[in-house]
MARRO-830513 format. One record per residue (C-alpha): x negated, z negated, y; chain; residue number from 1; residue in three letters. Coordinates in nm, 3 decimals, decimal comma, always signed. Layout:
N
      east        up     north   chaine   num   residu
         X         Z         Y        A   NUM      ALA
...
//
This chain:
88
      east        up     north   chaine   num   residu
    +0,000    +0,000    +0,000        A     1      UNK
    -0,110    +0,041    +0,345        A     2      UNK
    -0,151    -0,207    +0,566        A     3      UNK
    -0,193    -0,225    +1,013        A     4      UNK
    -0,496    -0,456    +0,922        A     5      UNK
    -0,735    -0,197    +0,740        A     6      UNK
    -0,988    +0,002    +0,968        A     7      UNK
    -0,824    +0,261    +1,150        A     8      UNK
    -0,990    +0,662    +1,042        A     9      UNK
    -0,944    +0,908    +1,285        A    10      UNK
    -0,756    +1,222    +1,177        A    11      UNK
    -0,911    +1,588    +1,205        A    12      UNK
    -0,892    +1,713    +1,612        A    13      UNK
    -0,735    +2,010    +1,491        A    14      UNK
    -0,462    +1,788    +1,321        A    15      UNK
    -0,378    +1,592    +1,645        A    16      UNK
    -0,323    +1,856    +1,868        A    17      UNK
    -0,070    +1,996    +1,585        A    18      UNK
    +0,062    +1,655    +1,641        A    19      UNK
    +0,045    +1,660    +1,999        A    20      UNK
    +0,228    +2,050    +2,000        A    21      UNK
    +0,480    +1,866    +1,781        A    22      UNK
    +0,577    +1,621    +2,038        A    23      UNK
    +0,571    +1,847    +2,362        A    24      UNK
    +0,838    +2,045    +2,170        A    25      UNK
    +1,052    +1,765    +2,053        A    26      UNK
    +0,999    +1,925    +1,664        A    27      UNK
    +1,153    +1,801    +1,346        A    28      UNK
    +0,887    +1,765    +1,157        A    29      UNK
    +0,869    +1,699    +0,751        A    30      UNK
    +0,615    +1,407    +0,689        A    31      UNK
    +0,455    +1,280    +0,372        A    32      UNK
    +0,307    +0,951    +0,426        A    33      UNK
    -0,001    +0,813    +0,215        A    34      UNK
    +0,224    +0,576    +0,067        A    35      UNK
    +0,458    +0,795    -0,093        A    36      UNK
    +0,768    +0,820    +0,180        A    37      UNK
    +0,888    +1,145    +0,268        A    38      UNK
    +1,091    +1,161    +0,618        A    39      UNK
    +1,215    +1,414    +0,859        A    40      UNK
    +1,187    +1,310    +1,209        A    41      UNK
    +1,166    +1,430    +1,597        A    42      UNK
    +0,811    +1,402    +1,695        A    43      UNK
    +0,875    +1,203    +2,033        A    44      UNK
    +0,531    +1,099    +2,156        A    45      UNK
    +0,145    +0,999    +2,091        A    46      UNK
    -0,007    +0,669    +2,207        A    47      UNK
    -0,349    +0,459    +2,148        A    48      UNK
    -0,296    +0,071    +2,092        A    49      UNK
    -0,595    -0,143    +2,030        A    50      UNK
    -0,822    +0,122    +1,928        A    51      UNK
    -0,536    +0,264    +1,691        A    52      UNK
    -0,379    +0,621    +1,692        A    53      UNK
    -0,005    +0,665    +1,666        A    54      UNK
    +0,314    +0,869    +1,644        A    55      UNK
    +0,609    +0,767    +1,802        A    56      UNK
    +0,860    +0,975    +1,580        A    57      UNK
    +1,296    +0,915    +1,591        A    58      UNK
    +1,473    +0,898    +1,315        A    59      UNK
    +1,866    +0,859    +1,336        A    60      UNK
    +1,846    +0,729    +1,665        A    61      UNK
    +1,599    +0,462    +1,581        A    62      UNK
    +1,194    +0,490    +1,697        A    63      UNK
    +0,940    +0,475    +1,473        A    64      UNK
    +0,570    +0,451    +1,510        A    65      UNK
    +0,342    +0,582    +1,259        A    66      UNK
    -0,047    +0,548    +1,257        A    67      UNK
    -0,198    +0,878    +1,238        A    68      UNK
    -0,394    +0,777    +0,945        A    69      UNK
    -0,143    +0,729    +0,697        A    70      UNK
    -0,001    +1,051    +0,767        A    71      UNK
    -0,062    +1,243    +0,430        A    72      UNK
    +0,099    +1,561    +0,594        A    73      UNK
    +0,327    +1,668    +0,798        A    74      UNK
    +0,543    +2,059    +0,844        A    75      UNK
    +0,733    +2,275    +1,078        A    76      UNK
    +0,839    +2,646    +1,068        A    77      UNK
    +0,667    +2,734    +1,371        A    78      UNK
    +0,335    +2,563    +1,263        A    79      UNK
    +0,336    +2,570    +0,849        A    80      UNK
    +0,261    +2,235    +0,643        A    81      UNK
    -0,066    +2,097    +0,776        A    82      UNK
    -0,262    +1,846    +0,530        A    83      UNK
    -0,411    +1,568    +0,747        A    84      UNK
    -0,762    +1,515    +0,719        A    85      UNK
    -1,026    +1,280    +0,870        A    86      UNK
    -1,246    +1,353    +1,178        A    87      UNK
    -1,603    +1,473    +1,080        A    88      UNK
//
């Protein structure tokens, strides 16, 4: 399981600004998480909090934040299914 407390990895640059695209255009993305959950969500926003990366994402109404890191992939029609990787 993944927990907030383990050492935050930075995800691939190429990956965030897929991320960041995502969120400029309000897209409902497809996400696999690292854990195992699958969700579709609205890619609302990106934000750094104590040295930590994350996606603000809305599901039903509700918000959701998601550290980038335990993104597994995520997919759009306009962008494909892109498998999250670390930064170099």
């Amino acid at each position: 399981m993944l927990t907030k407390d383990e050492a935050y990895r930075p995800i691939n640059c190429d990956d965030y600004d897929n991320l960041e695209l995502a969120c400029q255009n309000n897209w409902l993305l497809t996400l696999a998480l690292k854990d195992g959950e699958q969700l579709k969500a609205k890619a609302v926003d990106m934000f750094l909090s104590k040295k930590v990366e994350y996606l603000s994402i809305e599901i039903a109404g509700e918000e959701r934040n998601l550290r980038l890191d335990h993104i597994a992939s995520f997919s759009h029609p306009d962008l494909g299914t892109v498998v999250v990787s670390e930064s170099d």
